[in-house]
ROGU-47940 format. One line per 8 residues: number of its first residue (from 1); their letters; for each residue x, z, y of N, C-alpha, C. Coordinates in pm, whole numbers. Example, Ala and Ser with C-alpha at 12.3 -4.5 7.8 and 13.67 -1.06 7.14 Angstrom:
1	as	1319,780,-569,1230,780,-450,1320,780,-330 ~ 1285,708,-225,1367,714,-106,1290,787,3 $
END
This chain:
1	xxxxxxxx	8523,-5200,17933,8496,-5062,17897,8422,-5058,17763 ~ 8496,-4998,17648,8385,-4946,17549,8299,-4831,17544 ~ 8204,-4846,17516,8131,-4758,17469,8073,-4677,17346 ~ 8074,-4540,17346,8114,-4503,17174,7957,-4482,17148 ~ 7892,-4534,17090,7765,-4521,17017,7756,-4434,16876 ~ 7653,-4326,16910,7678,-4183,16801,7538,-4161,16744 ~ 7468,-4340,16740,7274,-4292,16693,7258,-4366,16555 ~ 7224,-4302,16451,7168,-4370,16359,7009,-4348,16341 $
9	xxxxxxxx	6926,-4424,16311,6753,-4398,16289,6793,-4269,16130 ~ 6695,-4165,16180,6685,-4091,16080,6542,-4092,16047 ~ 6453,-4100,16080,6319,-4118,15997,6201,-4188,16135 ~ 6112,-4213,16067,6033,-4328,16116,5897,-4230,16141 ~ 5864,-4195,16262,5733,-4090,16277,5578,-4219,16284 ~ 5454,-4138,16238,5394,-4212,16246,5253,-4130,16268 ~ 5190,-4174,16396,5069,-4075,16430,4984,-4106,16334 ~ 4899,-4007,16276,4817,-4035,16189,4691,-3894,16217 $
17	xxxxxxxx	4559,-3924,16170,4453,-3868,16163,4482,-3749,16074 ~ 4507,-3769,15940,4531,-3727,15810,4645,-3740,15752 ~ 4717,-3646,15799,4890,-3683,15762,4947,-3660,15619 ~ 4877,-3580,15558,4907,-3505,15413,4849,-3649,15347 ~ 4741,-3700,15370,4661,-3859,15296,4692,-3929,15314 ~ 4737,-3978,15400,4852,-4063,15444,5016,-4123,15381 ~ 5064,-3975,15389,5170,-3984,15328,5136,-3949,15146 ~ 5086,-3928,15118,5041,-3926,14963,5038,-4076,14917 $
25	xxxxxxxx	4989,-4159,15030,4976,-4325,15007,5115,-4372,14996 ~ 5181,-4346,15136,5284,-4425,15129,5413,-4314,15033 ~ 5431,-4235,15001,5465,-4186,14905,5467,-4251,14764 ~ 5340,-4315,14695,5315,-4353,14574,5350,-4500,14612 ~ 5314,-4557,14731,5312,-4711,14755,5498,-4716,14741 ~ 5570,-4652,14801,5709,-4606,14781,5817,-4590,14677 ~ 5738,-4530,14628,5775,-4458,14475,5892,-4331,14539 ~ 5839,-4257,14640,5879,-4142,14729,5873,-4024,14681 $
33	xxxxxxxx	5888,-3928,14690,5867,-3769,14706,5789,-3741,14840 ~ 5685,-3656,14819,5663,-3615,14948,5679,-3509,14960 ~ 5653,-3408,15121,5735,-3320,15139,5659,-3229,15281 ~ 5650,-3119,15300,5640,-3057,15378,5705,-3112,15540 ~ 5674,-3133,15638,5774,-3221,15734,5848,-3085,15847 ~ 5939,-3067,15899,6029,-2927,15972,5893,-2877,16065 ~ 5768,-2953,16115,5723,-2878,16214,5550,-2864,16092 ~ 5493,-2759,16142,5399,-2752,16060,5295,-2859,16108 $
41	xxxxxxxx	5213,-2908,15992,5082,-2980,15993,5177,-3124,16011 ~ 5312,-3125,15947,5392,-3259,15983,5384,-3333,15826 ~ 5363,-3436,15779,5414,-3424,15597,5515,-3521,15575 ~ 5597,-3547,15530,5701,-3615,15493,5707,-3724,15380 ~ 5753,-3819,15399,5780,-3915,15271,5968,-3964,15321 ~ 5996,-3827,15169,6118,-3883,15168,6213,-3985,15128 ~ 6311,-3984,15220,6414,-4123,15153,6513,-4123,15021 ~ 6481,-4141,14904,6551,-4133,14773,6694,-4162,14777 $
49	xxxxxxxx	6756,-4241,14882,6862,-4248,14852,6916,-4368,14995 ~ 7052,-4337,15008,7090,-4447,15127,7037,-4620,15145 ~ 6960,-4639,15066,6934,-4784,15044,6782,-4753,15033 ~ 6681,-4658,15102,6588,-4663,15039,6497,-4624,15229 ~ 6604,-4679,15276,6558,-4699,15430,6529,-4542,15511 ~ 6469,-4533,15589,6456,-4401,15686,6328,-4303,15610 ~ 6361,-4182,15634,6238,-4060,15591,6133,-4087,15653 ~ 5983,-4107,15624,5881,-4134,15739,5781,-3963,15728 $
57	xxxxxxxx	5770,-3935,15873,5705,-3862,15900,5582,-3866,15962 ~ 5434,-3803,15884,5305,-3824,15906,5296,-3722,15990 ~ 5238,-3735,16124,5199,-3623,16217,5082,-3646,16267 ~ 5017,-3553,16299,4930,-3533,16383,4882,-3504,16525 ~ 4878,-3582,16612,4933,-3548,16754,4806,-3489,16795 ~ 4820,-3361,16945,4718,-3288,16944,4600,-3389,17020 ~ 4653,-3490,17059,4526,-3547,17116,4589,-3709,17148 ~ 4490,-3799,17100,4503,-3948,17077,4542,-3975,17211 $
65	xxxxxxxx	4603,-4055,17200,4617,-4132,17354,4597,-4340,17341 ~ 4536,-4401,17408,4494,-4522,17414,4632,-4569,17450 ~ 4743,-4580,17487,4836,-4625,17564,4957,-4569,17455 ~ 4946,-4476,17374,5061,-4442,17285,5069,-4506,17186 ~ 5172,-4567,17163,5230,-4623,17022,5216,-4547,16930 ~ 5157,-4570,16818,5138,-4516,16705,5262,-4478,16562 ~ 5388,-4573,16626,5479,-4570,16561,5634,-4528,16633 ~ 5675,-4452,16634,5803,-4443,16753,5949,-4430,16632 $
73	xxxxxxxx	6071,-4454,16690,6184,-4381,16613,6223,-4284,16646 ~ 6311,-4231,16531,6349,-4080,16523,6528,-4148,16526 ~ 6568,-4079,16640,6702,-4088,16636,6783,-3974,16609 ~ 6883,-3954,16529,6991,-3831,16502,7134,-3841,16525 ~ 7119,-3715,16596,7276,-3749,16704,7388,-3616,16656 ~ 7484,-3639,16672,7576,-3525,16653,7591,-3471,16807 ~ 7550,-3581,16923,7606,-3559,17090,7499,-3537,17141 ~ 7410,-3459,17129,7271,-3468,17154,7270,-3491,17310 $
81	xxxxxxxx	7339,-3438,17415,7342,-3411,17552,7447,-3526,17586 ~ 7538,-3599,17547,7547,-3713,17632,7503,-3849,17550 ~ 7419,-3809,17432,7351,-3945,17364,7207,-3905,17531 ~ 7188,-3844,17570,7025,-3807,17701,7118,-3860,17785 ~ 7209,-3840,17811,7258,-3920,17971,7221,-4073,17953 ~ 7336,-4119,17859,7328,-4234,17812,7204,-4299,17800 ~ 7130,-4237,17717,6996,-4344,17712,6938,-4314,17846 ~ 6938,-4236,17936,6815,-4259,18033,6896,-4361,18124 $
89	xxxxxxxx	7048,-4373,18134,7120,-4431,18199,7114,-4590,18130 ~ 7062,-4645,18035,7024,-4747,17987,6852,-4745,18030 ~ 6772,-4711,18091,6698,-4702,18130,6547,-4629,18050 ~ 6572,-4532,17958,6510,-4439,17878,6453,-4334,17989 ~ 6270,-4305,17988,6302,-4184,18072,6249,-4052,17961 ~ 6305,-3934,17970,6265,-3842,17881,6148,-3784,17944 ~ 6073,-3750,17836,5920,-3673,17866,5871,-3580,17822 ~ 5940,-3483,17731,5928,-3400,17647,6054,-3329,17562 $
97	xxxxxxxx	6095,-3227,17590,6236,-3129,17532,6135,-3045,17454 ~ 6189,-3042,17325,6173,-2865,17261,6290,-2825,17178 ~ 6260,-2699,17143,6392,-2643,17073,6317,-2600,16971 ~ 6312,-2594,16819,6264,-2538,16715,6350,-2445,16664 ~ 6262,-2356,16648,6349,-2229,16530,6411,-2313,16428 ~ 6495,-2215,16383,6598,-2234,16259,6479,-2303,16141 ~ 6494,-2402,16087,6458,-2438,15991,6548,-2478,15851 ~ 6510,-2422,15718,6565,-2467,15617,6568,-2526,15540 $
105	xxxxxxxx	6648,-2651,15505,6579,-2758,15436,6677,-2779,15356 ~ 6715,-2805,15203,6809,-2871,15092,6912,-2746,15116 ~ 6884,-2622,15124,6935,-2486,15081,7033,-2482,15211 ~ 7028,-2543,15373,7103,-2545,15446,7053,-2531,15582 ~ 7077,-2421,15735,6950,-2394,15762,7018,-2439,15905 ~ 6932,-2536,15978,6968,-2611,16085,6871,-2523,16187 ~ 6917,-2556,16359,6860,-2549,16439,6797,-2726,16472 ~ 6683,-2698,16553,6691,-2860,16599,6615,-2855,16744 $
113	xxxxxxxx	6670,-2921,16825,6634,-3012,16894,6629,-3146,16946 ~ 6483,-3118,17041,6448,-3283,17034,6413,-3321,17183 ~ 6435,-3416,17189,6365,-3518,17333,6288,-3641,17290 ~ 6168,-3609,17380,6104,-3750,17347,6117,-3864,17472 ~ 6142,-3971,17462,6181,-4054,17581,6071,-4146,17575 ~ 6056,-4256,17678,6000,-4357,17665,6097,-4489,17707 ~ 6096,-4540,17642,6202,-4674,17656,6129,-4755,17788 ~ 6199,-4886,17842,6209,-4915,17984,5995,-5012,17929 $
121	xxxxxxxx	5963,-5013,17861,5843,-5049,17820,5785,-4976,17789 ~ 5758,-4825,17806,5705,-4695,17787,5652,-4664,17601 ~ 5731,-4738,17514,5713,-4696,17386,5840,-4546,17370 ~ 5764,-4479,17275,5827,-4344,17267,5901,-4337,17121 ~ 5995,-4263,17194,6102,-4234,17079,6127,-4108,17045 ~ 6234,-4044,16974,6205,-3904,16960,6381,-3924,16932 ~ 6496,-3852,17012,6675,-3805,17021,6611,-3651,16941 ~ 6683,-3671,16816,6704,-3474,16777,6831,-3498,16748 $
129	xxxxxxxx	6897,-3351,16712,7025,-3270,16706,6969,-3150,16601 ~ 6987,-3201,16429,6985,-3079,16374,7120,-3002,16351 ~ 7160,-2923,16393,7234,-2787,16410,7299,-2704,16300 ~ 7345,-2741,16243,7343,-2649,16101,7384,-2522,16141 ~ 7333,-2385,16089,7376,-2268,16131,7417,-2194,16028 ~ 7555,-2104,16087,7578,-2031,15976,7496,-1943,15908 ~ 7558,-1911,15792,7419,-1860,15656,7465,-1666,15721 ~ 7364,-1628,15705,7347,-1509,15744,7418,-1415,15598 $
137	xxxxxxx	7553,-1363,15626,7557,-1278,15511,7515,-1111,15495 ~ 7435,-1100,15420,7368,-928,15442,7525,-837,15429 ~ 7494,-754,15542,7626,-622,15557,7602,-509,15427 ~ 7754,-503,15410,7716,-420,15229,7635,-273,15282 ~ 7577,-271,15168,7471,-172,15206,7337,-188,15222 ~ 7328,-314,15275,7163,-345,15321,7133,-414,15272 ~ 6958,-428,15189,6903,-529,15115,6863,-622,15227 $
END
């Protein structure tokens, strides 16, 4: 039996105290852009180009945990709902769903959702599905 595998790593999250100082470091240590990250109080160090490895995202989690990995992956799926079967059926258990408003990023405005899992060694990962949505055209007449 094959199996069709639909995950590439899209950016590399990383808990941090000070996420904006943080990524200002690894930004310059980089030679990066940094960047506002889709959820607020998130900051971004973006990836310049296909050879310049995964986007890393500085976050701030609302409360430390002794037992949480400080570093998890960000996976991006086009199958978002049978890439969740699949991994929990490889032994992933999920621990966390959200759905984010429409966000717009590089003039193109996605929905996203996400699951956070913990792999069969309870390190955490993060399955999203950004969404691209159609562009809203104003009806003639209305500003």
């Amino acid at each position: 039996m094959t199996t069709t595998v639909s995950l590439s790593v899209a950016a590399l999250t990383i808990d941090s105290a000070d996420p904006a100082a943080l990524a200002d470091f690894w930004g310059k240590a980089l030679g990066r852009p940094v960047s506002p990250g889709a959820v607020a109080g998130d900051t971004a160090v973006d990836a310049t180009g296909p050879d310049s490895g995964p986007r890393m995202i500085l976050h701030n989690p609302p409360e430390p945990k002794a037992a949480k990995n400080s570093v998890h992956l960000v996976l991006i799926t086009d199958h978002y709902d049978e890439e969740i079967e699949r991994l929990t059926g490889l032994g992933a258990r999920p621990l966390n769903e959200i759905k984010l408003p429409a966000v717009r990023t590089g003039g193109v405005t996605f929905s996203v959702s996400q699951t956070t899992f913990a792999d069969p060694e309870g390190n955490e990962f993060d399955l999203v599905l950004w969404q691209q949505q159609p562009e809203q055209v104003p009806s003639p007449g209305t500003n």
